[in-house]
MIBATI-82737 format. One record per residue (C-alpha): residue in one letter; x, y, z. Coordinates in steps of 0.05 Angstrom, whole numbers, plus 5000, padded with zeros to 4 digits. Example, Ala and Ser with C-alpha at 12.3 -4.5 7.8 and 13.67 -1.06 7.14 Angstrom:
A524649105156 S527349795143 
! end
This chain:
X039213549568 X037113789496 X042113619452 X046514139418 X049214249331 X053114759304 X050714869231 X052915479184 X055615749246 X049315909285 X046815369341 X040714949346 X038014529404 X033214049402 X031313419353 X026413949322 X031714469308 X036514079283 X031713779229 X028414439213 X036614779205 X038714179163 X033114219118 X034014939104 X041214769099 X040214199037 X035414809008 X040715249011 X046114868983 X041014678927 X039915478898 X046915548912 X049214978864 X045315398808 X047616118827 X054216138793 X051216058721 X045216608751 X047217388711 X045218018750 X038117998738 X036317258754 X040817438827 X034918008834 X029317598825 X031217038859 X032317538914 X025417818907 X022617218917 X027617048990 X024717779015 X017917538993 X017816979015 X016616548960 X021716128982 X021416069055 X025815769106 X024715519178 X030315689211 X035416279212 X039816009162 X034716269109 X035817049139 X043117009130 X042016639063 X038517259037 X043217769066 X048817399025 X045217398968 X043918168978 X051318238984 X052517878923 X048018278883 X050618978911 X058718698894 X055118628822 X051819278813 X058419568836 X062719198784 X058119388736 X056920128743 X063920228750 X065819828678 X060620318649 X064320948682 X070720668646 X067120568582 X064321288586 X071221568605 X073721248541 X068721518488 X069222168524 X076122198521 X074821958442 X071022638429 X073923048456 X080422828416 X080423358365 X084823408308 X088824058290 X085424248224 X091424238172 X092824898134 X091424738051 X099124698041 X099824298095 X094623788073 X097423668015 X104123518042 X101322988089 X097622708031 X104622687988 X108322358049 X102821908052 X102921817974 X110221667983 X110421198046 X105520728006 X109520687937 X115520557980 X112819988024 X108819677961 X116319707924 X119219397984 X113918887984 X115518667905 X123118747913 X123418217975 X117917907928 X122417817872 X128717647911 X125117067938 X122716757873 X129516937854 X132716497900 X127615987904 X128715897816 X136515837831 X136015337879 X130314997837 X136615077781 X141614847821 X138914227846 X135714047772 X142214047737 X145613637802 X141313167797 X141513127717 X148713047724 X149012457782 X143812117730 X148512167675 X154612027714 X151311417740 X148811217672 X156111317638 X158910917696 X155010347683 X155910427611 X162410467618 X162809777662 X158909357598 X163109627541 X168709397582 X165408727595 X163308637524 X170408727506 X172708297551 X168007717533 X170307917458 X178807787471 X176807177517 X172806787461 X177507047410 X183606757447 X180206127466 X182206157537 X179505837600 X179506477630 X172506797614 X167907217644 X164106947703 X157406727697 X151506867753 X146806387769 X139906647794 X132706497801 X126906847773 X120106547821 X124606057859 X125905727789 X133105707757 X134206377701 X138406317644 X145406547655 X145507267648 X150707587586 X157407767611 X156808417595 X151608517648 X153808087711 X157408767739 X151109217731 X146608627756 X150508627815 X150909267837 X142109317832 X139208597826 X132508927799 X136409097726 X133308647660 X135909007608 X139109507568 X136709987515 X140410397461 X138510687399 X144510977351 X142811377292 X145711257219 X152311627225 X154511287281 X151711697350 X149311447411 X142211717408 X139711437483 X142910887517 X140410757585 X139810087640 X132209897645 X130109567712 X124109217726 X119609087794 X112908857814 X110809657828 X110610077768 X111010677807 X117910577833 X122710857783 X118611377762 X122411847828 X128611347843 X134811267800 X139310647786 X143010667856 X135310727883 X137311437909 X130711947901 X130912247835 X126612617796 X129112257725 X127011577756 X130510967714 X127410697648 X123810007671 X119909467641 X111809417648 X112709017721 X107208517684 X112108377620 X116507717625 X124307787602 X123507017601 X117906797561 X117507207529 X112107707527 X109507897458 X110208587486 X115308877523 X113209507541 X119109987579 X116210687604 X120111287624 X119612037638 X119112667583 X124513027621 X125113747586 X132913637591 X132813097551 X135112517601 X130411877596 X124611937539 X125812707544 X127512667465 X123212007439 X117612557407 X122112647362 X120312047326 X113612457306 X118712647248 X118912167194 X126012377177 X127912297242 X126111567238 X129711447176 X136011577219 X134111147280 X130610597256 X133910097297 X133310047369 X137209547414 X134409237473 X138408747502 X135108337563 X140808087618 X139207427589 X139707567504 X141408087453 X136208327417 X135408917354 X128309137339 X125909547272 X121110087292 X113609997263 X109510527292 X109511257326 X103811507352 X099912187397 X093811777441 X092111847516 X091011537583 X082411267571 X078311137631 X078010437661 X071410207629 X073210657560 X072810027512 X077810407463 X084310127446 X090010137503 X096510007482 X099509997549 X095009317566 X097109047508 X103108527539 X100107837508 X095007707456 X090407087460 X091806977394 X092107127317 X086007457313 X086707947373 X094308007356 X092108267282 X087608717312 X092609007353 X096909077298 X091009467264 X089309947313 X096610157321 X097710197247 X092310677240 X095211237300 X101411197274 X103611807245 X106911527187 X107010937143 X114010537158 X112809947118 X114709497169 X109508957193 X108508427242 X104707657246 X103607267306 X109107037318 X112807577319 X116307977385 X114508707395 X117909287443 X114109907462 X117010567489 X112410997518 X112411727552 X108512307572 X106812767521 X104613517544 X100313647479 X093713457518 X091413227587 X094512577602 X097312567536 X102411987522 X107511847470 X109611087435 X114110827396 X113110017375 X119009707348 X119008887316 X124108417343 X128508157284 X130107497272 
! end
């Protein structure tokens, strides 16, 4: 008995059969695998070429191949003629759409409301406009003059806490008592430090990174800045943190993170920001006055390890040079290698300054250098070189 297979739904007997039915079968499923990328017109050819018989099958799974394909094509046509019926019911609808010609009087009155509904949505737009940048300047305000404050609370504070310690130290020694200040013992690159002044034990604790304090008083008796400087190995640090290493925009004055408290340096260079309130090195420029000088010729810089008064020497306008600009940079001068270089120094700085002080220095000698940002040119900065005295 010839055997019997099912395939596509439609019977075949015989070895023959069954070969001839699977082979149209595998062709099938072949031109099916590339009809779903086929459009409309590669459906119609490839039916021309079924009804043609281009491509020919051996069995009767190639007639009812083609008749789906036919079916496919008609579903097709269908969809398609009745998409462009929609699209033709839409632009027809589109003419015939017709506005109501507007009397003259009329016109212009649409034209005024018109007018008018513009102005007032363009005045809308500035008002909410200007209400915004309003509220965004207060805030800006608000938070400005918070933070200015919290710096100079913090900076009084600690103010505050070394006057009282100075004094202190003062009515202990005076008295000759037993009972004096304690000292702090600490180590700078696993080596012992000095013992650190009295006067600054309190600050040091509360922010281990502090070396120093500046002040400079003018003739009559003011305060003219008086601030804690900090030091650490990144020079970016304090520019947008304060003393109690909260975020603020003052930052802290700090020391050159390459200068040595210890050594010392023959420059100690301390940086801070040009604030426009005044806070920091907001007010050093105004040392480009030689008057001004005359009154604050002195500047005190105490490291936590020795007091220290320094004479001013120079004032001077220069900028930030490129790395491979051979021109004088004051803010890599830190240590000379010797006379020669240190003289030359000396030179180039004498000849920015914008006034003659009369005040010199040898090698030998100790400088300090305050520097700041100064908005009269790109990348404009601001100095002030001071020599230790003796």
């Amino acid at each position: 008995m010839d055997k019997i297979v099912i395939i596509e739904g439609r019977k075949f007997r015989g070895d023959k059969e069954i070969s001839a039915a699977n082979a149209d079968k595998a062709a099938i499923d072949r031109i099916k695998g590339s009809m779903d990328n086929m459009s409309l017109s590669d459906l119609k050819l490839l039916s021309r070429k079924l009804h043609s018989g281009r491509i020919n099958f051996g069995t009767v799974l190639g007639e009812d191949f083609i008749e789906e394909v036919d079916k496919i094509i008609d579903s097709m046509e269908s969809k398609e003629k009745e998409s462009e019926e929609k699209q033709d019911l839409r632009v027809n609808v589109k003419r015939t759409t017709v506005k109501k010609p507007l009397k003259p009087d009329e016109e212009l009155d649409a034209q005024a409301r018109k007018i008018l509904e513009q102005q007032e949505k363009t005045r809308k737009i500035i008002l909410f406009s200007s209400l915004f940048v309003a509220a965004a300047c207060i805030l800006y305000i608000a938070i400005y003059n918070i933070t200015k404050q919290r710096s100079s609370n913090t900076t009084d504070l600690l103010g505050n806490l070394r006057d009282q310690a100075a004094r202190e130290t003062l009515l202990a020694n005076g008295e000759n008592t037993e009972d004096k200040p304690d000292t702090i013992i600490h180590y700078v690159d696993e080596e012992e430090a000095p013992d650190i002044l009295p006067e600054y034990i309190d600050i040091y604790n509360k922010n281990k990174k502090l070396i120093g304090w500046l002040e400079i008083a003018d003739i009559n008796g003011g305060v003219f800045l008086s601030y804690p400087v900090m030091q650490t190995t990144d020079n970016e640090y304090y520019l947008t943190h304060g003393f109690n290493q909260e975020n603020d925009k003052n930052g802290c004055i700090f020391m050159d993170c390459d200068c040595d408290a210890l050594k010392p340096s023959d420059n100690l260079i301390l940086y801070g920001h040009h604030m426009m309130s005044g806070n920091m090195f907001g007010n050093l420029v105004k040392y480009e006055s030689e008057d001004f000088y005359r009154n604050h010729r002195i500047i005190k810089f105490d490291t936590i390890y020795e007091h220290g008064e320094y004479e001013v020497m120079f004032a001077f306008r220069t900028s930030l040079k490129y790395e491979n600009d051979i021109s004088f940079k004051y803010y890599e001068f830190i240590d000379a290698n010797g006379p020669e270089e240190f003289n030359s120094y000396m030179n180039e700085m004498a000849e920015m300054s914008l006034y003659d002080t009369g005040v010199t220095a040898v090698w030998g000698d100790h400088l300090l250098t305050l520097s700041t940002c100064d908005y009269q040119e790109d990348n404009g900065r601001f100095a002030v070189v001071a020599r230790k005295i003796n």
